[in-house]
C-alpha positions in Angstrom: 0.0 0.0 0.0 1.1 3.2 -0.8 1.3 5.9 1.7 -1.3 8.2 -0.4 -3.4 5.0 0.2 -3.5 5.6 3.5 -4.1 9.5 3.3 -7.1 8.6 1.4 -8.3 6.0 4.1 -7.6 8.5 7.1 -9.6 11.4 4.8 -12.2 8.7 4.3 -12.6 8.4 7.6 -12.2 12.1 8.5 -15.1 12.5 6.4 -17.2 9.7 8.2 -16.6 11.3 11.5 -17.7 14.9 10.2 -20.6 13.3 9.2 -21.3 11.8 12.2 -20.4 15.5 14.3 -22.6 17.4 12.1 -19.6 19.0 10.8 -19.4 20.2 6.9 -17.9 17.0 5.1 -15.1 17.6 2.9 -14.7 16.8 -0.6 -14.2 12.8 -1.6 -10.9 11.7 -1.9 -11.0 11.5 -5.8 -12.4 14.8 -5.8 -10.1 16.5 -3.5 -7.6 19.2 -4.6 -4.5 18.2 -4.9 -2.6 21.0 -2.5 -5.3 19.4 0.0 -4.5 15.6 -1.0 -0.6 16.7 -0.6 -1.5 18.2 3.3 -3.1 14.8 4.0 -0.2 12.7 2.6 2.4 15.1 4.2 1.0 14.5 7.6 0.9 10.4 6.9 4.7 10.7 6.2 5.0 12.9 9.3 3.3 10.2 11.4 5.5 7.9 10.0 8.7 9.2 11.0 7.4 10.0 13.8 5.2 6.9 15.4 5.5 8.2 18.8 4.1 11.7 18.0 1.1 12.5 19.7 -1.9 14.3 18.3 -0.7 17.7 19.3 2.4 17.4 17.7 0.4 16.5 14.5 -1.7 19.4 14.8 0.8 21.8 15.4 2.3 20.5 12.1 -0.8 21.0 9.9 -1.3 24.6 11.5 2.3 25.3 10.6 1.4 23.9 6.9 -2.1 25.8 6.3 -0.5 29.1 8.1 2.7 28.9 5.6 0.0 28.6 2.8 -1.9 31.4 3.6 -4.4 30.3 5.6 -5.9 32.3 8.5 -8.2 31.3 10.9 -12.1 32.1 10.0 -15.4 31.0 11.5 -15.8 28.3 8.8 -13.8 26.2 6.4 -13.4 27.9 3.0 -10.7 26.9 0.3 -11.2 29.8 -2.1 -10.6 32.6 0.5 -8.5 29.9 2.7 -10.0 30.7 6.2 -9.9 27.5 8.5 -12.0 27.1 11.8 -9.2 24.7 13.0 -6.4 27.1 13.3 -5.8 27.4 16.6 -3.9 25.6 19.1 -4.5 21.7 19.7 -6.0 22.6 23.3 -8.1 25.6 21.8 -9.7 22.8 19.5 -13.1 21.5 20.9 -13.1 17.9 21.5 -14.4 16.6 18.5 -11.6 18.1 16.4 -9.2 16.5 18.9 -10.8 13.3 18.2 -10.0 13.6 14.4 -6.1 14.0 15.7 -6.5 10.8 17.3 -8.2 8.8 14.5 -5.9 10.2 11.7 -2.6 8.8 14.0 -4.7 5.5 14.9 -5.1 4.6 11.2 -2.0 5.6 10.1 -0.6 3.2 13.2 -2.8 0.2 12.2 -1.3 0.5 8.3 2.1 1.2 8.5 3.2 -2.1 8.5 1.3 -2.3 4.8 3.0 0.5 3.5 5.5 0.0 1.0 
């Protein structure tokens, strides 16, 4: 499996869980942008160098990607004019973004051994 495989399970899943929150589901996979598909296989390969990282640290990495591509924070997710509700700090984050921090280092965890 490759490792933009398992970006497309954990966004897959991401998506499930929004669903289930009530949250605005992103885009399908196949669908996706690609800058967007590149932030989700980025933070794959982070997990994978780093197996011991905690969801924080993940976080805190995404922030740093979004923020370095312009985004700021806004009271909704929008692309176009690239405002992100999640741009905060990990603690600022209510729970059930947390909880996507967890799943997203849970799957990667379970697959790596697949990777190739």
């Amino acid at each position: 499996m490759e490792i933009a495989h398992v970006a497309e399970v954990c966004h897959e899943a991401n998506c499930v869980l929004q669903h289930y929150n009530g949250d605005t589901i992103a885009a399908p996979w196949d669908t996706l942008p690609e800058d967007q598909k590149e932030r989700v296989i980025n933070g794959v390969a982070l997990r994978l160098k780093n197996p011991d990282s905690d969801p924080e640290f993940m976080h805190e990495n995404w922030l740093r990607d979004m923020t370095a591509d312009g985004y700021v924070l806004g009271d909704q997710i929008d692309h176009e004019n690239k405002t992100h509700s999640c741009l905060k700090k990990y603690d600022d984050l209510p729970l059930n973004q947390r909880v996507k921090d967890t799943l997203f280092g849970a799957i990667v965890d379970s697959l790596r051994e697949c990777v190739t």
